[in-house]
C-alpha positions as YAML, in Angstrom:
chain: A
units: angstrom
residues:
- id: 1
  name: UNK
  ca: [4.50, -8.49, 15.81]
- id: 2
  name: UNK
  ca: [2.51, -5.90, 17.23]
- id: 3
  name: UNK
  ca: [1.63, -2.37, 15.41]
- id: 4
  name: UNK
  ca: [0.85, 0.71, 17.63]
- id: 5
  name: UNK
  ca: [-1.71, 2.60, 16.21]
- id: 6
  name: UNK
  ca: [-2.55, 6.46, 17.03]
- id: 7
  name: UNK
  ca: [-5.60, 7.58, 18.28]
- id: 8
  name: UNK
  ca: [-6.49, 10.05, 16.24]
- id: 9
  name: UNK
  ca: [-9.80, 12.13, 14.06]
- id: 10
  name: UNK
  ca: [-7.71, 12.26, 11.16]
- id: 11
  name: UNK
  ca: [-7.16, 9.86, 9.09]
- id: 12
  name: UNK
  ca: [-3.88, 7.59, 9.58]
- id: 13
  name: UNK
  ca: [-0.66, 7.98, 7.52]
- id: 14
  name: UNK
  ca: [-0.06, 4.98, 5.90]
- id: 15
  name: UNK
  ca: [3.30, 5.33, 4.13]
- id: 16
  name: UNK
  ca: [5.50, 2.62, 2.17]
- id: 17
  name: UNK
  ca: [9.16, 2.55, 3.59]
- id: 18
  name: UNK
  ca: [12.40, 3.53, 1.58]
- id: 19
  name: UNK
  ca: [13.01, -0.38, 0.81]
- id: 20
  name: UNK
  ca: [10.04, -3.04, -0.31]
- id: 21
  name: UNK
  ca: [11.01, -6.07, -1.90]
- id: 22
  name: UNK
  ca: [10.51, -9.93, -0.97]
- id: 23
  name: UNK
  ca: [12.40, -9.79, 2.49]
- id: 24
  name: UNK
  ca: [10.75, -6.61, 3.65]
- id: 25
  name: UNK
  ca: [6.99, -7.52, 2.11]
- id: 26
  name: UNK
  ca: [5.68, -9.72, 5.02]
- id: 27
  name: UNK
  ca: [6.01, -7.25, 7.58]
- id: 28
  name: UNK
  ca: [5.08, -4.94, 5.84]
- id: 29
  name: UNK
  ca: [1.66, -6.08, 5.08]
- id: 30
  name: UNK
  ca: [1.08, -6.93, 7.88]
- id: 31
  name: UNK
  ca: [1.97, -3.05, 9.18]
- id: 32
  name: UNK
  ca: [0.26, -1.56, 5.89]
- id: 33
  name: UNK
  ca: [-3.20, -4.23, 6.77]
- id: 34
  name: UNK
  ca: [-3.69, -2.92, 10.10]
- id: 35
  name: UNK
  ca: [-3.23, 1.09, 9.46]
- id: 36
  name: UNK
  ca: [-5.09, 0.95, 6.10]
- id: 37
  name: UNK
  ca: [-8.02, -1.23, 7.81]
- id: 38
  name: UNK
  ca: [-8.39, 1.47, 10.30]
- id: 39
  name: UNK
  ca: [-8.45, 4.31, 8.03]
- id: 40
  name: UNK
  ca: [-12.44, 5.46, 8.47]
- id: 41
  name: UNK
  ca: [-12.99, 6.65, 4.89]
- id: 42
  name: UNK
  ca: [-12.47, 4.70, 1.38]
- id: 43
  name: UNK
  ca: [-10.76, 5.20, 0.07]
- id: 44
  name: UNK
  ca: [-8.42, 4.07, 2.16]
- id: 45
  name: UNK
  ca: [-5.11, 6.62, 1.46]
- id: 46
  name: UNK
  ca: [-1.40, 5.23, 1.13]
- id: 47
  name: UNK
  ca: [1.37, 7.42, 0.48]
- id: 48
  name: UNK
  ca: [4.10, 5.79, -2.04]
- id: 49
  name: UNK
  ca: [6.68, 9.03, -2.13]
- id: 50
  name: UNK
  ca: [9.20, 7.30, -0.44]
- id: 51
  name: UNK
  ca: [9.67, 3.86, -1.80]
- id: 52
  name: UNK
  ca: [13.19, 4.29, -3.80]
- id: 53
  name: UNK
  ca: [14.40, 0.22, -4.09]
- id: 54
  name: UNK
  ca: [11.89, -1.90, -4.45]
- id: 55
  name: UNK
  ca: [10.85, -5.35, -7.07]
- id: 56
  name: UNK
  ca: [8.40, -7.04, -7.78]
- id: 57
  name: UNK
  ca: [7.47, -7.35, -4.38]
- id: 58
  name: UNK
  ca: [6.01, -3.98, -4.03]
- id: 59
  name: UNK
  ca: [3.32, -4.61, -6.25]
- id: 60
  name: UNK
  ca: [2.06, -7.87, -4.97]
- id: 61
  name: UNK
  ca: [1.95, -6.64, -1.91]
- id: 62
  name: UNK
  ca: [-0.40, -3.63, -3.58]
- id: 63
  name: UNK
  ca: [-2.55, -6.16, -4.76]
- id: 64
  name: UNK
  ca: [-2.81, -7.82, -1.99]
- id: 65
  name: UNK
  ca: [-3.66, -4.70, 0.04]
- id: 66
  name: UNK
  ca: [-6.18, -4.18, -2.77]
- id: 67
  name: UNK
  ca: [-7.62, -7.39, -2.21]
- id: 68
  name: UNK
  ca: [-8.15, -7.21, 1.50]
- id: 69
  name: UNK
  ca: [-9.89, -3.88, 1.45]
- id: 70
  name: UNK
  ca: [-12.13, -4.73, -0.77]
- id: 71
  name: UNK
  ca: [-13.26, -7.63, 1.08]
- id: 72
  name: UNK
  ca: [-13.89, -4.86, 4.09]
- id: 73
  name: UNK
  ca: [-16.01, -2.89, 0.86]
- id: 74
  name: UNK
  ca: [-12.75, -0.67, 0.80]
- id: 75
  name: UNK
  ca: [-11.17, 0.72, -1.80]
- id: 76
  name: UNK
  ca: [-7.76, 1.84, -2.32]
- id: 77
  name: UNK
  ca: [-5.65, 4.84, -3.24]
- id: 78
  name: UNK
  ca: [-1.90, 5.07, -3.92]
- id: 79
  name: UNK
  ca: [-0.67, 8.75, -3.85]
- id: 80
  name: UNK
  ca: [2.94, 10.16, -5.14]
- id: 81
  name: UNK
  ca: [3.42, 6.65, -7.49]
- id: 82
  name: UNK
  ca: [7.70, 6.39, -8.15]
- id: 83
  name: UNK
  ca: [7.93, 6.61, -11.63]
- id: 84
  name: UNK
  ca: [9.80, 3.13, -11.82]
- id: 85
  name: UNK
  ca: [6.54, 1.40, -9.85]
- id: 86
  name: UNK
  ca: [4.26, 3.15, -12.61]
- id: 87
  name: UNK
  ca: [6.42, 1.60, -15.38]
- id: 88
  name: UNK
  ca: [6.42, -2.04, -13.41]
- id: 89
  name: UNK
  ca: [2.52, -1.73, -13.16]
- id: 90
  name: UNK
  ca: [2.27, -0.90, -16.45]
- id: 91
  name: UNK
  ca: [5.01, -3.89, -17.29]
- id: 92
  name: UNK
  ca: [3.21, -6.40, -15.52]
- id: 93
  name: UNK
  ca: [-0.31, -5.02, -16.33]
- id: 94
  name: UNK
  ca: [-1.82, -4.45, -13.48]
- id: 95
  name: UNK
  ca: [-2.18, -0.54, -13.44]
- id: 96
  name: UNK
  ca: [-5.80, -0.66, -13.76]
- id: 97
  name: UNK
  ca: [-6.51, -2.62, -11.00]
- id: 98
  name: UNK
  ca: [-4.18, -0.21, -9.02]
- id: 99
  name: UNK
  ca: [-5.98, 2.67, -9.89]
- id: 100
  name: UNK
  ca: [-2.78, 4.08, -12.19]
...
């Protein structure tokens, strides 16, 4: 699967899609990996606003973006959080490793 990238000064939109959960998390990791690892700055920006269904999923897949930009000295940043993602975070405990 390849992932076109912009060219661009700015930094690069890195969004999560409408629908995240175990079928859709693969790709897109693998989409959210290469814009995020591109972004120049730390932290590295991602936009949740429009994530509406979602489980479990969503926040591995967080983590694991968390994960690999740290290993790149990274950091990451989750703007507009669904309130139903906060409450899972907090649920599952992981809130302060995501920044909540």
């Amino acid at each position: 699967m390849q992932v076109e990238v912009p060219a661009t000064s700015h930094a690069l939109a890195a969004a999560l899609p409408l629908r995240l959960t175990q079928q859709q998390a693969g790709a897109e990791l693998a989409r959210l990996t290469a814009l995020l690892v591109q972004q120049p700055s730390t932290p590295a920006t991602l936009d949740a606003q429009a994530l509406q269904v979602f489980d479990s999923s969503a926040l591995a897949l967080l983590l694991e973006l968390r994960r690999r930009l740290l290993a790149q000295g990274k950091t990451l940043q989750i703007q507009h959080w669904p309130p139903r993602l906060l409450a899972l975070a907090s649920l599952y405990g992981v809130s302060e490793l995501l920044h909540v």
